[in-house]
C-alpha positions in Angstrom: 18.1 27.0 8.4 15.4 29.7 7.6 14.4 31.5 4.7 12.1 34.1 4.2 11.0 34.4 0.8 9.7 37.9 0.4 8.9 39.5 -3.1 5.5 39.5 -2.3 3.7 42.8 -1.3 0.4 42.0 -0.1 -1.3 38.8 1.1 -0.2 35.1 -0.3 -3.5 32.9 -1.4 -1.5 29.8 -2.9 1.5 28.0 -2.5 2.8 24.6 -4.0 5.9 22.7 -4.0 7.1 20.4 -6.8 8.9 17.5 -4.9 10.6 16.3 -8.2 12.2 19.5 -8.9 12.1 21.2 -5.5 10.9 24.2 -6.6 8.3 26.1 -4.8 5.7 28.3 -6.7 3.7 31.4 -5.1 0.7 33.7 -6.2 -0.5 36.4 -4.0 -3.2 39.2 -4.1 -0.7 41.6 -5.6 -1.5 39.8 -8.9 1.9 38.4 -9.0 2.9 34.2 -8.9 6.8 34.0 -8.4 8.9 30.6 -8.6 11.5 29.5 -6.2 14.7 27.6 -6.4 17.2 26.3 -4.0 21.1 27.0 -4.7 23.8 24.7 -3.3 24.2 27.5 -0.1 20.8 26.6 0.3 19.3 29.9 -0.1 15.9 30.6 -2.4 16.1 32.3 -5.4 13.1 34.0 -7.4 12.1 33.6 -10.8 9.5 35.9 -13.0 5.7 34.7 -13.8 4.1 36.8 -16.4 0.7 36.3 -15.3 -1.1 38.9 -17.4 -3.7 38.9 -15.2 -5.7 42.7 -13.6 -7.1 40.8 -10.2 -5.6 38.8 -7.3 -4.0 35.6 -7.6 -6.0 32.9 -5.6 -4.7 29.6 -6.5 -1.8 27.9 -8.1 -1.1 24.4 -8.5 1.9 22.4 -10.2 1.1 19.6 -12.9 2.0 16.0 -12.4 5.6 16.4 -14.5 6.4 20.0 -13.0 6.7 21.5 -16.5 4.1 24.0 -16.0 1.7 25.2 -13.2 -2.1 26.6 -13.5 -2.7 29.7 -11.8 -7.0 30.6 -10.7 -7.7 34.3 -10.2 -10.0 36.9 -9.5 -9.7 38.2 -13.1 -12.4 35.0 -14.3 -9.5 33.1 -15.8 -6.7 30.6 -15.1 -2.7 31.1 -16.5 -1.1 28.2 -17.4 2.7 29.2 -16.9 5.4 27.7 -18.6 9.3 27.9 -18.8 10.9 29.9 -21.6 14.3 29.4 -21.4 15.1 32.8 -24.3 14.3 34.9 -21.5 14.7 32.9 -18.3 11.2 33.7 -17.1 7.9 31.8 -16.5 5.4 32.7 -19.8 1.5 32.0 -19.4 -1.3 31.2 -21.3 -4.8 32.0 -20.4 -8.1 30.2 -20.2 -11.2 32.0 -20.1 -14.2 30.7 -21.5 -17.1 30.7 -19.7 -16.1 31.3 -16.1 -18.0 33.8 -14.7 -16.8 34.4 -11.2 -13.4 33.8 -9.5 -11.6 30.4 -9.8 -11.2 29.1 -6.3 -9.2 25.5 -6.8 -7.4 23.8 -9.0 -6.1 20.5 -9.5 -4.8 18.4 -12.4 -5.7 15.1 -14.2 -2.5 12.5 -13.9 -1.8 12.8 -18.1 -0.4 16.3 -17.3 -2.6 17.7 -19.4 -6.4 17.9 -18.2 -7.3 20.5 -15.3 -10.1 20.4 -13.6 -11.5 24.4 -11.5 -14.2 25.5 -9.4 -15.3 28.7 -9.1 -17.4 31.0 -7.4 -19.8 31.4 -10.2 -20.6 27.7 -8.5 -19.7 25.6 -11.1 -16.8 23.2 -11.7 -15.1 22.7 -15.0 -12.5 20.6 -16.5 -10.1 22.1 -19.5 -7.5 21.0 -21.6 -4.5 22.5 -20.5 -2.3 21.2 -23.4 0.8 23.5 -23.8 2.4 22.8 -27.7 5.8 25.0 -27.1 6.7 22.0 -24.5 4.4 19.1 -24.9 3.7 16.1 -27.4 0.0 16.0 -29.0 -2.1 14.0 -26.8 -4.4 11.3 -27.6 -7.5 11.1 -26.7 -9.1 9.7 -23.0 -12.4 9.4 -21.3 -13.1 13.2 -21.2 -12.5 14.1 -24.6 -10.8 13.7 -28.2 -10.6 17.4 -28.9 -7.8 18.8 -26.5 -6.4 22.2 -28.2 -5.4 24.9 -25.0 -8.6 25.9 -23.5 -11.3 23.5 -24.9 -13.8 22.8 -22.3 -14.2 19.0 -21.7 -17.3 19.2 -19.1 -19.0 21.3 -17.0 -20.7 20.4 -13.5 -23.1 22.8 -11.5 -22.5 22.6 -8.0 -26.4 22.1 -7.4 -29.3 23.1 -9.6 -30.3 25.9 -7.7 -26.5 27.2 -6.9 -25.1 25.4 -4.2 -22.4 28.1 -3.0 -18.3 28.5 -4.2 -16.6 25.4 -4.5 -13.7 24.9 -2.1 -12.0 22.2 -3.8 -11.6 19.9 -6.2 -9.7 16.5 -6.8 -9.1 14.2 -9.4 -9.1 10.7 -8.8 -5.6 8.6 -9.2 -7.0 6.7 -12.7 -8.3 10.4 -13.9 -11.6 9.1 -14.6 -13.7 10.4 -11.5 -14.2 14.2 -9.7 -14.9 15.4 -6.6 -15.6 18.6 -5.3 -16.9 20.3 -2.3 -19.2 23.3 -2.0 -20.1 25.7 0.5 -23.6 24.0 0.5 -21.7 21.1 2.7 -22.1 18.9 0.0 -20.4 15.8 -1.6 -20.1 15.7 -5.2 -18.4 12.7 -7.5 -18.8 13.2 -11.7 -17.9 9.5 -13.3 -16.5 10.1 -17.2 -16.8 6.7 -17.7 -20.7 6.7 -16.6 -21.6 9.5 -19.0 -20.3 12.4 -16.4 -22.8 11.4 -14.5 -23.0 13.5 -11.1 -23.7 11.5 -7.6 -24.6 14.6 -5.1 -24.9 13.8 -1.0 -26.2 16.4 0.9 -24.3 16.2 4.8 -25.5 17.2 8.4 -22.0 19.0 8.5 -20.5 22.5 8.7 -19.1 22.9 4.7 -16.0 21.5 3.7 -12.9 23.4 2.6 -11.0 20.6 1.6 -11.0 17.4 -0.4 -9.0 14.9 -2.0 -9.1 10.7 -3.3 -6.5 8.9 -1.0 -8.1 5.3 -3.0 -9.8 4.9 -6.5 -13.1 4.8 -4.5 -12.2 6.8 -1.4 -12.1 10.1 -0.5 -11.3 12.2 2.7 -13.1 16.0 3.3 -12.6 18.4 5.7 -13.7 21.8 6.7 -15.2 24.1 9.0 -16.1 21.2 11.3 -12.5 20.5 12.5 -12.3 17.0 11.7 -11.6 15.1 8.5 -14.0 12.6 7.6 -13.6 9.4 5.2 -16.4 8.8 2.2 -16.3 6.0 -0.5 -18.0 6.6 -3.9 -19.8 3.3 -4.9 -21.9 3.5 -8.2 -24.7 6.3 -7.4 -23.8 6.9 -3.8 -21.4 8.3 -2.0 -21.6 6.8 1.5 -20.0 8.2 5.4 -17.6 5.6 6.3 -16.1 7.3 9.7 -14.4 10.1 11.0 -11.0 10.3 11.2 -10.6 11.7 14.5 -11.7 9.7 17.4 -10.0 12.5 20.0 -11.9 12.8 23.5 -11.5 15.4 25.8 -11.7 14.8 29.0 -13.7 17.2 31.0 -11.5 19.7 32.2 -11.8 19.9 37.0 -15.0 18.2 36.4 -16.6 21.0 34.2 -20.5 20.4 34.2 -23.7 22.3 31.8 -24.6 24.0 35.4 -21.1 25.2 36.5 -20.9 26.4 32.4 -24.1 28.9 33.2 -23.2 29.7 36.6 -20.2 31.1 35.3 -22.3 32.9 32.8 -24.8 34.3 35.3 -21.9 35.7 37.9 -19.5 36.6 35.1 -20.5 36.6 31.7 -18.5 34.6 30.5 -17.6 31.1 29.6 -14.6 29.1 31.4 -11.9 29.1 28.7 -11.6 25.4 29.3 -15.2 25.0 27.6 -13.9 26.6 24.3 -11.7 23.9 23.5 -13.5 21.2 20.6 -13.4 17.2 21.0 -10.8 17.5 18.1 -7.3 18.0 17.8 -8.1 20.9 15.0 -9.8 24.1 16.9 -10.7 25.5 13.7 -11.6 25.1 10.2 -9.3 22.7 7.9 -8.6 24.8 5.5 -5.9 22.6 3.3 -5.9 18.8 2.5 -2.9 17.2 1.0 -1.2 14.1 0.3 2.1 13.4 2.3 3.2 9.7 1.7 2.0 7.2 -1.2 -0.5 8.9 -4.1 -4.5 9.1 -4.7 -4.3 5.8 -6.0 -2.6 3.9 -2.5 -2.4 6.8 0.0 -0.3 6.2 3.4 -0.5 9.1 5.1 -2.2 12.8 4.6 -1.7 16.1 6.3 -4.2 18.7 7.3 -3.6 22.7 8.3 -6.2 25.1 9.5 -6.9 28.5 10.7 -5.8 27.0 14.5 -2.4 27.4 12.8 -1.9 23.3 13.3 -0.3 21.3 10.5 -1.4 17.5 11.1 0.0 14.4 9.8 -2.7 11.4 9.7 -1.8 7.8 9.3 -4.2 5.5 7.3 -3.1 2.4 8.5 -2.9 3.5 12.4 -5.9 4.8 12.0 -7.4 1.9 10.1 -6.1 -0.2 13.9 -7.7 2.5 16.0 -10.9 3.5 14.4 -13.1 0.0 14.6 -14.7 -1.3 11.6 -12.7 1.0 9.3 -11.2 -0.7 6.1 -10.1 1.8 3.0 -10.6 0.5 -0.5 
């Protein structure tokens, strides 16, 4: 059975689905998040976000409990949305302070109440996101004892001398450790229990898009060089462990660097069969996400990208195929 879900206007930048709950929330360009619920006869009902917000919607992601969402846009602030069941609509709650540029990613702590963002003003930040109308006073953790709505627990450059957007950001399964990626293709872990100390690596890769902790210690990246790759964080490094996939392509009726500039020199053009990448993506991984176990034991993870492919890796087949490759 299909459904299309159309309240939106203009283009959708985030989606999320709360597995729990199976409710799907939505924010687009048209400044406007919406959340959707499944009736008996299966069809998808809407349900009103008061965002509050002057500039496009660009991310959204549900908390661990599904009692609220976060919301990034291009208006230098995030909406933390909430149910209020007087009106039967989604409220929100803004954090401001001191983003400077859009808020590209999201993602939160696994207390339901920390949340850390990147931005385009290339730094990453982590906030309380503690919501008093629908939560209990929270004690205090390795981040911080002051957690009022807003309060800024730390704040990471992505590099010294900028570093680009971050793309994304993760928080590890304990809640003690994260990672983000930056369009300066780099690798970057912040440990609260080591004084928020930042370990930075520097790669020979196209930047990443993606990144999330399928172990306490490991994490998986992807981006604009088609394939997901594995890195471990180990005290003050981050080390390359492998990538993830090992797909050859066989050289299409015997396809040679000579016939490739023949075809150039009679034709101007390349043989289509030379377009194609030793990869099963043919274009940037755009979205990372968990699909069976959790950041602490991951069993599988999927991967989309602008080839309009949706992937499903296997840890433990890959673990069999991929030689000397052991996640921690």
């Amino acid at each position: 059975m299909t459904n299309n879900l159309v309240e939106h206007d203009l283009k959708v930048m985030g989606i999320d689905w709360a597995p729990s709950t199976n409710r799907i929330v939505t924010c687009s360009v048209d400044r406007n998040a919406y959340v959707w619920t499944q009736g008996d006869d299966g069809k998808w009902s809407t349900t009103l976000v008061l965002l509050r917000i002057n500039r496009a919607a660009t991310c959204v992601k549900w908390s661990p409990m599904e009692n609220k969402f976060a919301v990034g846009s291009g208006a230098r602030l995030i909406s933390i949305c909430y149910f209020e069941k007087e009106n039967n609509w989604w409220v929100s709650k803004h954090i401001k302070k001191p983003i400077r540029s859009t808020v590209t990613t999201l993602d939160w702590h696994s207390n339901n109440i920390l949340l850390v963002a990147g931005s385009a003003d290339f730094k990453v930040r982590v906030y309380s996101a503690y919501i008093k109308d629908i939560e209990d006073q929270p004690g205090p953790n390795v981040w911080g004892s002051k957690l009022p709505l807003g309060q800024l627990l730390a704040e990471f450059p992505n590099s010294l001398s900028g570093g680009g957007w971050v793309h994304s950001v993760s928080f590890s399964a304990d809640g003690n450790k994260v990672a983000w990626v930056g369009h300066d293709s780099s690798i970057n872990v912040a440990d609260a229990t080591q004084g928020k100390t930042v370990v930075k690596l520097k790669t020979e890769y196209l930047p990443f898009l993606g990144c999330i902790w399928i172990s306490n210690n490991s994490l998986v990246v992807a981006g604009h060089s088609c394939i997901p790759l594995l890195y471990t964080h180990d005290g003050d490094n981050i080390n390359f462990i492998a990538k993830l996939d090992n797909t050859q392509r066989k050289e299409s009726g015997g396809l040679s660097a000579m016939k490739k500039f023949q075809s150039l020199d009679r034709q101007a053009r390349i043989e289509t069969s030379d377009t194609y990448l030793d990869s099963i993506h043919q274009n940037a991984v755009t979205c990372i996400c968990l699909y069976k176990g959790t950041k602490a034991n991951a069993k599988k993870f999927s991967t989309s990208g602008l080839d309009g492919q949706l992937v499903i890796w296997d840890l433990d087949s890959l673990e069999k195929s991929i030689e000397g490759l052991k996640i921690n």
